[in-house]
N, CA, C and O of each residue as an XYZ file, in Angstrom:
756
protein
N      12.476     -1.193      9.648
C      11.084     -0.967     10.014
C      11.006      0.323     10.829
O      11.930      0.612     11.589
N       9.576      1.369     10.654
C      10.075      2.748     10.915
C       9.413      2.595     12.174
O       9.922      3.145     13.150
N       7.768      1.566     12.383
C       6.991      1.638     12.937
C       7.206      0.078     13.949
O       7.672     -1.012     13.616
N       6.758      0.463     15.004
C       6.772     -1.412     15.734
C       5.443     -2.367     15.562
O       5.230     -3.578     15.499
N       4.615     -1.077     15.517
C       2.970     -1.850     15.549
C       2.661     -1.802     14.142
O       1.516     -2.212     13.952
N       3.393     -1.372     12.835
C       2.886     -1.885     11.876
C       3.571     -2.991     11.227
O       4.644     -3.479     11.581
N       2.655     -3.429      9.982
C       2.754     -4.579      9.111
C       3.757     -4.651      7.734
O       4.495     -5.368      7.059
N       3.154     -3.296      7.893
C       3.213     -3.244      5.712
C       4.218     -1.913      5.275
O       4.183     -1.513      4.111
N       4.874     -1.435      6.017
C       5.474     -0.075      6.212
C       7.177     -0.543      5.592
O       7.978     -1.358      6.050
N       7.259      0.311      4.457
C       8.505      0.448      3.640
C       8.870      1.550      2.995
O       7.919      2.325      3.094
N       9.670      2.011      2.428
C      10.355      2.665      1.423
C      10.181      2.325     -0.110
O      10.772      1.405     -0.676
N       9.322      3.161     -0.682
C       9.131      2.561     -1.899
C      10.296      2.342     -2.749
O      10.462      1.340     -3.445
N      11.210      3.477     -2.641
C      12.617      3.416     -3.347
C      13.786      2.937     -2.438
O      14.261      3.613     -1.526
N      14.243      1.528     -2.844
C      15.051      0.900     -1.449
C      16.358      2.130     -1.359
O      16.980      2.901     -2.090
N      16.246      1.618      0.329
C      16.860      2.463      0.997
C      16.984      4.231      0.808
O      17.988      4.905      1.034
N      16.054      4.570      0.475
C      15.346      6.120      0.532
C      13.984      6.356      0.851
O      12.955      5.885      0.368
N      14.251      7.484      2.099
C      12.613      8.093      3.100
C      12.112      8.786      2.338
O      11.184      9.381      2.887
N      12.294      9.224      0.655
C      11.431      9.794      0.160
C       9.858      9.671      0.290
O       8.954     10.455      0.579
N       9.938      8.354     -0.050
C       8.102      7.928      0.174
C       7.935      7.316      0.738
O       8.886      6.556      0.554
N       7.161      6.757      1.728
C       7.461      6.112      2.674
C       5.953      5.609      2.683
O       5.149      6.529      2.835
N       5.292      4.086      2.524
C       3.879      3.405      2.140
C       3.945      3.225      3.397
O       4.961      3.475      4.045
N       2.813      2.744      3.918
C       2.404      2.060      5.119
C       0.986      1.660      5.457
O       0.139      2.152      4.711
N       0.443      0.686      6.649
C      -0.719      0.351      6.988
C      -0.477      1.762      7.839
O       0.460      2.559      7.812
N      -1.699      1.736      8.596
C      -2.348      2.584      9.246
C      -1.482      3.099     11.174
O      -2.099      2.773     12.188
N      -0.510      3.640     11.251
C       0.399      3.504     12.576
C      -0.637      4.442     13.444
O      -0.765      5.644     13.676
N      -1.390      3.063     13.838
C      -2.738      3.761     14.465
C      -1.593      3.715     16.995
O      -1.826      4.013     18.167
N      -0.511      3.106     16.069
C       0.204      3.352     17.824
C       1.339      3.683     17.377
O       1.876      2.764     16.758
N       2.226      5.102     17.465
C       3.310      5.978     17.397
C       3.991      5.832     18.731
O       3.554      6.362     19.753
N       5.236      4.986     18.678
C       6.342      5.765     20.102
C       6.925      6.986     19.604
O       7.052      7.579     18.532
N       7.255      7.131     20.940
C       7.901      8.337     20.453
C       9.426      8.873     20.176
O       9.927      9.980     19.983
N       9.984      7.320     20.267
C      11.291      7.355     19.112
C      10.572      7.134     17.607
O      11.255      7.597     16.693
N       9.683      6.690     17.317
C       9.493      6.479     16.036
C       8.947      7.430     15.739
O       8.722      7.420     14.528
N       8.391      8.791     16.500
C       8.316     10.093     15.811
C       9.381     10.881     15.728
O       9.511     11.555     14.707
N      10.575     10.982     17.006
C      11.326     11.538     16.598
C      12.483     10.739     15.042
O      13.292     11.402     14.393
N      12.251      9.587     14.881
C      12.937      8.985     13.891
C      12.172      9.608     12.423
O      12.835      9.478     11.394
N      11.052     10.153     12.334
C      10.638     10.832     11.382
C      11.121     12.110     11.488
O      11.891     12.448     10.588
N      10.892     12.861     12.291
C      11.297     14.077     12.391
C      12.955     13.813     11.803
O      13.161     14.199     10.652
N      13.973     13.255     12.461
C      15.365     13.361     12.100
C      15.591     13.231     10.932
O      16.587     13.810     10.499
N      14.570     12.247      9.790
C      14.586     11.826      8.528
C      13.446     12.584      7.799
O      12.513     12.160      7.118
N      13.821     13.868      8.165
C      12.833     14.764      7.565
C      11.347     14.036      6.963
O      11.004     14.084      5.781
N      10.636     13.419      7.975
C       9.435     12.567      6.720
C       8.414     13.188      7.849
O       8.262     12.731      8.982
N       7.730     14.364      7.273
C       7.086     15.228      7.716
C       5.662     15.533      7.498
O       4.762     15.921      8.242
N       5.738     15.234      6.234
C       4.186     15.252      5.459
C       3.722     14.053      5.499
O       4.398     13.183      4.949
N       2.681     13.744      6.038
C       1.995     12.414      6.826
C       0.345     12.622      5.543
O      -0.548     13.452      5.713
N       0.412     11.683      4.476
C      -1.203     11.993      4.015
C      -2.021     10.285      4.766
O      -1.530      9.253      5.224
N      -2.954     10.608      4.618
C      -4.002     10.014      5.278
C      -5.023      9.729      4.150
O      -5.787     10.672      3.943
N      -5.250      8.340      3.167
C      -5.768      8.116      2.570
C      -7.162      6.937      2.658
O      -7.738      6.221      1.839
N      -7.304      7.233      4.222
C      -8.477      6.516      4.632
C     -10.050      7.817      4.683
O      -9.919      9.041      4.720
N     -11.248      7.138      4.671
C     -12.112      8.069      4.381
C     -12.357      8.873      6.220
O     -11.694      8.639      7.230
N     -13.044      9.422      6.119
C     -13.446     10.348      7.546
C     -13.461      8.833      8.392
O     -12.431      8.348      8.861
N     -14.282      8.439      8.456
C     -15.354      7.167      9.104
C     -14.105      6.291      9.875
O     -13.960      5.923     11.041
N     -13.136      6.115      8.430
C     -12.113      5.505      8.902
C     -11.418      5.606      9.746
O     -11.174      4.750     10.596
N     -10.917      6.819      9.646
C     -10.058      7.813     10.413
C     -10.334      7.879     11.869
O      -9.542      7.814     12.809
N     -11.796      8.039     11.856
C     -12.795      7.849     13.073
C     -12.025      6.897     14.209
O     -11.301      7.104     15.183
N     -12.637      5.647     13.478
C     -12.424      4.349     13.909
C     -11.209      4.186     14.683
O     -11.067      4.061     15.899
N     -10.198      4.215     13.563
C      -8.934      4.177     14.642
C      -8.088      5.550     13.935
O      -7.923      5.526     12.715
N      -7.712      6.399     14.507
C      -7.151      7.509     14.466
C      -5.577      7.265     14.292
O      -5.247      6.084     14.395
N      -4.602      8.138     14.057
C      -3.798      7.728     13.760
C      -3.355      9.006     14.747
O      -4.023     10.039     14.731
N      -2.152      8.857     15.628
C      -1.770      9.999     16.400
C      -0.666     11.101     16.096
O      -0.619     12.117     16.789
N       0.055     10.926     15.246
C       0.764     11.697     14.024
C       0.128     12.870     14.176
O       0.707     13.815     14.712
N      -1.285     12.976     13.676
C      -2.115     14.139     13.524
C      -2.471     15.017     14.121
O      -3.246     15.917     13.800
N      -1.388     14.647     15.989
C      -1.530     15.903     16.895
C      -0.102     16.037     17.022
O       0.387     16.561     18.022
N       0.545     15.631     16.146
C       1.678     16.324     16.654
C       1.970     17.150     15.368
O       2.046     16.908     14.163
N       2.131     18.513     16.383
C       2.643     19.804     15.512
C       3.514     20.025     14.328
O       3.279     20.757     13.366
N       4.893     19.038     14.618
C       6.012     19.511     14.005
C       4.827     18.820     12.137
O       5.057     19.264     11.012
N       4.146     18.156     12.338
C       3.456     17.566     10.841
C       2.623     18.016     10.443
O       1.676     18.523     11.044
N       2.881     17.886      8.897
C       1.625     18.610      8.159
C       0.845     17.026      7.604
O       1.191     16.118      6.849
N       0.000     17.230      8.198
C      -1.189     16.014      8.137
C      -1.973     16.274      7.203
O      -2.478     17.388      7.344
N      -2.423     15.533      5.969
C      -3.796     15.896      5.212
C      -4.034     14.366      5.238
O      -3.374     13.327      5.285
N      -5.348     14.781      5.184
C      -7.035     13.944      5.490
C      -6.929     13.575      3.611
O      -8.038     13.940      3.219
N      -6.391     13.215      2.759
C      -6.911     13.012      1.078
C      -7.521     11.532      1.085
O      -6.803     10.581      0.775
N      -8.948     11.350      1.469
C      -9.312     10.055      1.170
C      -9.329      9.513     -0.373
O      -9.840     10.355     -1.111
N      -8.941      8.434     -0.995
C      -8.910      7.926     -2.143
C     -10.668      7.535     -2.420
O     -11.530      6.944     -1.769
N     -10.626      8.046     -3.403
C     -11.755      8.097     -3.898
C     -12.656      6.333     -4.272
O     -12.395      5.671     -5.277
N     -13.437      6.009     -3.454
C     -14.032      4.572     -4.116
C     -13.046      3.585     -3.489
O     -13.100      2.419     -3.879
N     -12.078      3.960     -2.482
C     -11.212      3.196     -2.305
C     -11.261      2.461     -0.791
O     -10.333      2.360      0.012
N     -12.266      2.114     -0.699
C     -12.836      1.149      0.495
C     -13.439      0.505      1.123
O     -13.630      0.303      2.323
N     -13.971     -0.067     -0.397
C     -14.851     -1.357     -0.621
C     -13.996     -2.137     -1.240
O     -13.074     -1.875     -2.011
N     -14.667     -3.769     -0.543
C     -13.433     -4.612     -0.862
C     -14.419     -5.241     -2.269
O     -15.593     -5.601     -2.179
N     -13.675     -5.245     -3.386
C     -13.862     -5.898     -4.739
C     -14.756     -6.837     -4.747
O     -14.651     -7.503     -3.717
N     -15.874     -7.331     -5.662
C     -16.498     -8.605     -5.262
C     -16.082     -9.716     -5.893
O     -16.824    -10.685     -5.736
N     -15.119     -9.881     -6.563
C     -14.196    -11.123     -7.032
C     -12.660    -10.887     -7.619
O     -12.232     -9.765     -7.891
N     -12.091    -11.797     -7.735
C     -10.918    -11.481     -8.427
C     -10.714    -11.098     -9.465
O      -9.515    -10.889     -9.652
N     -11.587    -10.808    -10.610
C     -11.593    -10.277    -11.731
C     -11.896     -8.186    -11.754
O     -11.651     -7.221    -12.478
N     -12.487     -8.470    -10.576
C     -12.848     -7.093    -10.108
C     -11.684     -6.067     -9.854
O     -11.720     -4.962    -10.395
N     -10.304     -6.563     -8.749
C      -9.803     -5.697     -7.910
C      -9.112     -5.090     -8.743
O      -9.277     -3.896     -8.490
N      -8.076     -5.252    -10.034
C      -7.492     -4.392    -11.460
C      -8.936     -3.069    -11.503
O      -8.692     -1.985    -10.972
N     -10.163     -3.263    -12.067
C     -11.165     -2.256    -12.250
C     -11.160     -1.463    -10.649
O     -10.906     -0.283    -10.406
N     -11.386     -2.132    -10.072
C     -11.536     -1.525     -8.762
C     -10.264     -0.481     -8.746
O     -10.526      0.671     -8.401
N      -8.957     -0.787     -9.082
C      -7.488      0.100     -8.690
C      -7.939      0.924     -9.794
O      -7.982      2.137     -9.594
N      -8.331      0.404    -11.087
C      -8.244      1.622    -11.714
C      -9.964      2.608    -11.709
O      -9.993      3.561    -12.487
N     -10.869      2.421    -11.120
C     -11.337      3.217    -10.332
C     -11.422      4.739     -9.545
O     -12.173      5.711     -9.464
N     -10.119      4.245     -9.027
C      -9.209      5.171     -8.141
C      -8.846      6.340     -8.927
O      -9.249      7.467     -8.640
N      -8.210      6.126     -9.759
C      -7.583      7.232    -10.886
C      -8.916      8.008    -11.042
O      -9.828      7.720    -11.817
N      -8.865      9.115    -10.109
C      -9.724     10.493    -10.772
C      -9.238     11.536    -10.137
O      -8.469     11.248     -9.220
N      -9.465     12.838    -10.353
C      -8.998     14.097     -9.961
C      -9.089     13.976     -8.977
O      -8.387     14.945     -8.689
N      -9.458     13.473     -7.764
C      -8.680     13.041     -6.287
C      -7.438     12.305     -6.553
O      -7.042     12.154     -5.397
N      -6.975     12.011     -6.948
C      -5.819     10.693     -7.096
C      -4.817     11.533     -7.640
O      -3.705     11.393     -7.132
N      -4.938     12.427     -8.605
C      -4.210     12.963     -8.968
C      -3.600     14.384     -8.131
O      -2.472     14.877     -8.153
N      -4.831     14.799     -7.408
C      -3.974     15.770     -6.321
C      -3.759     14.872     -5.354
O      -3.482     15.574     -4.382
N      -3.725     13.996     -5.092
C      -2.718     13.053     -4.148
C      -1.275     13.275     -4.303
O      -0.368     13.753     -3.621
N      -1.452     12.599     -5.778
C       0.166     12.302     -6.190
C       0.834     13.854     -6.460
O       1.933     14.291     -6.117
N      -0.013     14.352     -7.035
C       0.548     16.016     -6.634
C       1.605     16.544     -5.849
O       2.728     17.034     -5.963
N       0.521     16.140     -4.766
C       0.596     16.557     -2.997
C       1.672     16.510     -3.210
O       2.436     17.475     -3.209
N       2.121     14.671     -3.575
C       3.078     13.804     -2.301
C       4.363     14.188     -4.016
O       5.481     13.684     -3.906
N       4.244     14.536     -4.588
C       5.804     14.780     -5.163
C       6.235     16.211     -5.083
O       7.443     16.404     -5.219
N       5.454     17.259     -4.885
C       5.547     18.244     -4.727
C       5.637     18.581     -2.962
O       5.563     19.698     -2.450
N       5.765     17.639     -2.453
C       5.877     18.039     -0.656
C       7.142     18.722     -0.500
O       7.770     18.798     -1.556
N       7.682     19.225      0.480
C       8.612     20.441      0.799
C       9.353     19.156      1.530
O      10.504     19.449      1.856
N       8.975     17.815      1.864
C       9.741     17.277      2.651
C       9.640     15.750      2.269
O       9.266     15.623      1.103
N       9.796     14.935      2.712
C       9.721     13.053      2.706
C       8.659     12.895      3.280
O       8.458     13.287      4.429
N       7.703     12.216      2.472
C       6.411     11.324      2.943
C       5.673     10.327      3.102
O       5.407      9.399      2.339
N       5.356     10.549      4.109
C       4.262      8.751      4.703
C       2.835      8.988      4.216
O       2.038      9.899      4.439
N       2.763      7.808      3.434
C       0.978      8.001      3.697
C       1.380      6.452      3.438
O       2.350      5.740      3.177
N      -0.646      6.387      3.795
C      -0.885      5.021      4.212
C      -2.723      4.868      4.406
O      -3.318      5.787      4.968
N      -3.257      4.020      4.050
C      -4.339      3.620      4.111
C      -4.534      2.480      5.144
O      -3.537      2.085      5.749
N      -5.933      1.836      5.427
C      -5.664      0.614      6.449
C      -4.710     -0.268      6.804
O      -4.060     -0.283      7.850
N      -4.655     -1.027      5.856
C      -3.775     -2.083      5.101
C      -2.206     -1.727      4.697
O      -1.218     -2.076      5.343
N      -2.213     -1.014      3.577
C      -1.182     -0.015      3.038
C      -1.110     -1.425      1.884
O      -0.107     -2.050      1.540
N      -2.734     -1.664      1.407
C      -1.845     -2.717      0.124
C      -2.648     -2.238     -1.018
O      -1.971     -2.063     -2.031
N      -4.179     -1.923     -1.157
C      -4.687     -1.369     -2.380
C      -5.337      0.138     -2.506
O      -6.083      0.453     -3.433
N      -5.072      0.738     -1.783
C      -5.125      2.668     -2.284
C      -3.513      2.883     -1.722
O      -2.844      3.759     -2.271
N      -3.084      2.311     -0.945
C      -1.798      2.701     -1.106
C      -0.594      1.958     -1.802
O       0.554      2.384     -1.936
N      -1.325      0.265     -2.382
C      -0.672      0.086     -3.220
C      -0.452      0.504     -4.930
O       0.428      0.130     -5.704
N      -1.726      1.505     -5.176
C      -1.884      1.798     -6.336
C      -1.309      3.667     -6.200
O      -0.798      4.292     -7.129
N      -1.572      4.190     -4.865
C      -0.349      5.427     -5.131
C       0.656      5.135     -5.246
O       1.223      5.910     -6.015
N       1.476      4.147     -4.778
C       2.366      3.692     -4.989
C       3.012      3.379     -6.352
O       4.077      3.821     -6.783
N       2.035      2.406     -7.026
C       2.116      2.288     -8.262
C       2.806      3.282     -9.186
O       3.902      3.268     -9.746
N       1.300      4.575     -9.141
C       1.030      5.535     -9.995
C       2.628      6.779     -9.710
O       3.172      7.498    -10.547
N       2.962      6.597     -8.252
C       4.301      7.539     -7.787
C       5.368      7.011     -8.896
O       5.888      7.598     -9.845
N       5.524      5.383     -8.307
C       6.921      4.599     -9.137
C       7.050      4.675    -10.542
O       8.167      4.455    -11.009
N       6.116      4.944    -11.302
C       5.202      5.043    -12.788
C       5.937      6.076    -13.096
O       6.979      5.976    -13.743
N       5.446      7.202    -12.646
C       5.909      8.925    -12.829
C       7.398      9.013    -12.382
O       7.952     10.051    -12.746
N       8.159      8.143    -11.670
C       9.441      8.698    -11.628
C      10.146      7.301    -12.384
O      11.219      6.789    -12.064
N       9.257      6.869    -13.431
C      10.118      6.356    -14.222
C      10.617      4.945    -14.108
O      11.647      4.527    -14.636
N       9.606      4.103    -13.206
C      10.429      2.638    -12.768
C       9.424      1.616    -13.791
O       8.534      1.710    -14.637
N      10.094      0.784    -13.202
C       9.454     -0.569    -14.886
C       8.402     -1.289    -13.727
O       8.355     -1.101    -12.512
N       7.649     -2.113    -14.533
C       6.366     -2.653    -13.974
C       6.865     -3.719    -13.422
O       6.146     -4.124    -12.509
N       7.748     -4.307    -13.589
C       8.088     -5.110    -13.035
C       8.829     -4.899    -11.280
O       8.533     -5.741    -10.432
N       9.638     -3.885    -10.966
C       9.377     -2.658     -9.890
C       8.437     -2.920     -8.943
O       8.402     -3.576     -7.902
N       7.397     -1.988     -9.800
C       6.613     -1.871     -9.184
C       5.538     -2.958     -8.844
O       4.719     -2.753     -7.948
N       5.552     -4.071     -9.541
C       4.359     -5.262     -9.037
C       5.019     -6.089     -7.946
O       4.358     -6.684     -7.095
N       6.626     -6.108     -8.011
C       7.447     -6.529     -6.869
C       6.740     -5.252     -5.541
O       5.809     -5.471     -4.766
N       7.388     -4.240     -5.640
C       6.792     -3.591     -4.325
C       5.400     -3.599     -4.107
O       5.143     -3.323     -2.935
N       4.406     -3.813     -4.805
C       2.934     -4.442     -4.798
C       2.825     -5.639     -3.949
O       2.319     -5.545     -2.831
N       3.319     -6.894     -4.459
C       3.279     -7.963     -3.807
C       3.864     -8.566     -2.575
O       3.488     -9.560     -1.953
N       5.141     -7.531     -2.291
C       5.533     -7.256     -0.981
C       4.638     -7.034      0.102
O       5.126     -7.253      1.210
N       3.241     -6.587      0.063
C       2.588     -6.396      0.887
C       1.200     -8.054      1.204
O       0.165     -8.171      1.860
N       1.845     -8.795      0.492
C       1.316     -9.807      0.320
C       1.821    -11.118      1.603
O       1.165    -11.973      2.198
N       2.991    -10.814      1.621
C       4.027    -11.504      2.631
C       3.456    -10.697      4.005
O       2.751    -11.080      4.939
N       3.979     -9.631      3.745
C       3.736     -8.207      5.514
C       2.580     -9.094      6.123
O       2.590     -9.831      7.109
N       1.485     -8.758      5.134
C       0.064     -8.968      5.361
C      -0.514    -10.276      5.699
O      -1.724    -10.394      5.889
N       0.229    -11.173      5.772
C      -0.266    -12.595      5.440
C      -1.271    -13.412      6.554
O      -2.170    -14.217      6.310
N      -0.871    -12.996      7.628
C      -1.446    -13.273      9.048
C      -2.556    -12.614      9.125
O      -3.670    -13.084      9.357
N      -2.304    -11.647      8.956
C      -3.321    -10.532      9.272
C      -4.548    -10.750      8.187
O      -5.726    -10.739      8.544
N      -4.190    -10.922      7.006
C      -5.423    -11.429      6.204
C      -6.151    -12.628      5.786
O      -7.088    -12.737      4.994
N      -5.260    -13.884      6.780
C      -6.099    -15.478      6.964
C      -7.049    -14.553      7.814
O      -8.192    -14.465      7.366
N      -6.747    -13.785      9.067
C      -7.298    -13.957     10.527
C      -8.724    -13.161      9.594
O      -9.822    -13.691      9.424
N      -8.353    -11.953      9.157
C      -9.662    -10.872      8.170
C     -10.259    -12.465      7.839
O     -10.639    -13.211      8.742
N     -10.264    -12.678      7.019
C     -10.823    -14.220      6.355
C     -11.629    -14.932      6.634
O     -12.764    -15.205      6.242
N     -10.471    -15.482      7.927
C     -11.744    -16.169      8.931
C     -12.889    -15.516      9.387
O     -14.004    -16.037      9.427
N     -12.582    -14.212      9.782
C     -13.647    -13.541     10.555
C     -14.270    -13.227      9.719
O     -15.472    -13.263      9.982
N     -14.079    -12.981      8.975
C     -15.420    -12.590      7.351
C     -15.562    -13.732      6.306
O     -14.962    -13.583      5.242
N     -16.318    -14.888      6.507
C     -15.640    -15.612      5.679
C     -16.702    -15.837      4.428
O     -16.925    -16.889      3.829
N     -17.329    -14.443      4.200
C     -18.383    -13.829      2.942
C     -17.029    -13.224      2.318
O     -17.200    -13.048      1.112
N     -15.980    -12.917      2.660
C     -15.149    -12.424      1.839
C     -13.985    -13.253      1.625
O     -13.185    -13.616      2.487
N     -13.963    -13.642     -0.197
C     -12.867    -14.221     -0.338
C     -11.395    -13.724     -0.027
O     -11.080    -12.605     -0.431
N     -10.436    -14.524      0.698
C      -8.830    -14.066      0.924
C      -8.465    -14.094     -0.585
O      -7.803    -13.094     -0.863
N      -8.674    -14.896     -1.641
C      -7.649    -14.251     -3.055
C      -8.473    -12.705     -3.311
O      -7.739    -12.083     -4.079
N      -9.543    -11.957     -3.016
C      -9.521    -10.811     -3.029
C      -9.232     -9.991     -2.256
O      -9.717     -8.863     -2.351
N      -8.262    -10.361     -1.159
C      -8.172     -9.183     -0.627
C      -6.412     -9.187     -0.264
O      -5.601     -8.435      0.276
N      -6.423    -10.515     -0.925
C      -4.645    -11.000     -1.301
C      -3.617     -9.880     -2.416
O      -3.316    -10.456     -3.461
N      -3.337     -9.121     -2.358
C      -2.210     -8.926     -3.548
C      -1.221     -9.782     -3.764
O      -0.356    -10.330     -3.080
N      -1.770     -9.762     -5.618
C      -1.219    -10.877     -6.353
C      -0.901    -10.315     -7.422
O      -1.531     -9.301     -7.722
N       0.395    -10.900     -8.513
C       0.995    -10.125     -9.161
C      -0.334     -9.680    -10.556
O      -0.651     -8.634    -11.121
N      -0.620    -10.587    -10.609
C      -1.884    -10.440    -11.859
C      -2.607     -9.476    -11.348
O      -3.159     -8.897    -12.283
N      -2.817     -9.124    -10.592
C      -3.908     -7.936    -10.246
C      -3.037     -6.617    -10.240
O      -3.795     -5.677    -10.478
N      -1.667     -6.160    -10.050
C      -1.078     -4.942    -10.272
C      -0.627     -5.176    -11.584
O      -0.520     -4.200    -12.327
N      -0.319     -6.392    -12.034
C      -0.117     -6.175    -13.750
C      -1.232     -5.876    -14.781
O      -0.989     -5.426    -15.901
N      -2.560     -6.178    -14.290
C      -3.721     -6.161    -15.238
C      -3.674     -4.416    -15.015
O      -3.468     -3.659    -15.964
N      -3.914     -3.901    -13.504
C      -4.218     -2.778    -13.650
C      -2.879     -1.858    -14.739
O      -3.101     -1.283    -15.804
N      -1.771     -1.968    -14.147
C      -0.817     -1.261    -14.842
C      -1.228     -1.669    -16.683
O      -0.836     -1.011    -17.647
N      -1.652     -2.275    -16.706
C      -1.974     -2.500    -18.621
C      -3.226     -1.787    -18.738
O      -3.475     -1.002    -19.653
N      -4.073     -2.104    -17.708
C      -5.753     -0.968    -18.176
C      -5.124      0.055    -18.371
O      -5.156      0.415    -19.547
N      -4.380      0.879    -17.490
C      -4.078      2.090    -17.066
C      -3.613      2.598    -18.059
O      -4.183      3.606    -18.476
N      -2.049      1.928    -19.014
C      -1.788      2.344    -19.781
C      -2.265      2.294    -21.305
O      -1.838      2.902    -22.286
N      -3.203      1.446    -21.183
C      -4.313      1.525    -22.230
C      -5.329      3.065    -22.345
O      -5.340      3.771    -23.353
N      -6.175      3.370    -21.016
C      -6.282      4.334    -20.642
C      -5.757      5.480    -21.473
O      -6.365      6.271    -22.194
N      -4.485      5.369    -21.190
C      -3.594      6.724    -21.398
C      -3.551      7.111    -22.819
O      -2.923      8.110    -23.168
């Protein structure tokens, strides 16, 4: 674990800082910045919208040695209105924002973190779309999808309760929902 105060924060490719997913490390010590710095993971993207960002800031973004970009995911922060929805909803996402995302983050000069609120659906679907392009099987990738299902688990009864206009199987990652999208997608294609 890179972060203490987050949830959902991994290595998409086990045991390599190439990419590095995460919820939102809205509280940085400062061994866990210098533990980025030593593991070259330098390029920090930020896939929450302005508003978000607002809200709770992430402190990464004043420190110098990082190149921080602001790339909010497009449509990507409204929560789905049923379970049949959240597959359309991921594939949504996929538009010429999404694609200079993934750009960005394979073409970075260094190892990168990004991360959305959560770090389970705009950053579970860069995720996706990264593991996709360097070639991993869907099966991969709906495992590192649903991994954020476990991280998250506390944290999204408590969302639940407190919203309880919003269903928890939508805001649950579940394997049917990264497998439907990965089949739109490649239908899509």
């Amino acid at each position: 674990m890179i972060f203490r105060h987050t949830r959902n924060t991994r290595c998409i490719i086990k045991d390599n800082y190439r990419y590095i997913r995460s919820d939102v490390p809205a509280e940085v010590l400062e061994s866990e910045i210098n533990f980025l710095k030593n593991h070259h993971i330098l390029t920090v993207i930020d896939l929450r919208t302005e508003s978000e960002q607002l809200k709770k800031p992430c402190p990464l973004k004043d420190v110098s040695e990082f190149r921080y970009l602001s790339m909010p995911v497009t449509g990507g922060n409204a929560v789905p209105e049923s379970p049949e929805h959240v597959a359309l909803s991921y594939l949504a996402m996929i538009d010429s924002q999404m694609h200079n995302i993934i750009s960005t983050i394979l073409n970075a000069d260094s190892n990168v973190l990004y991360f959305c609120n959560a770090g389970k659906d705009r950053t579970g679907v860069v995720s996706a779309l990264l593991l996709k392009h360097l070639g991993y099987e869907d099966d991969y990738i709906i495992q590192d999808y649903i991994q954020s299902a476990d991280n998250l688990k506390e944290m999204l009864r408590q969302f639940a309760e407190a919203n309880p206009d919003i269903d928890i199987q939508v805001i649950t990652p579940h394997e049917s929902y990264m497998k439907q999208f990965l089949l739109q997608m490649q239908n899509q294609m």
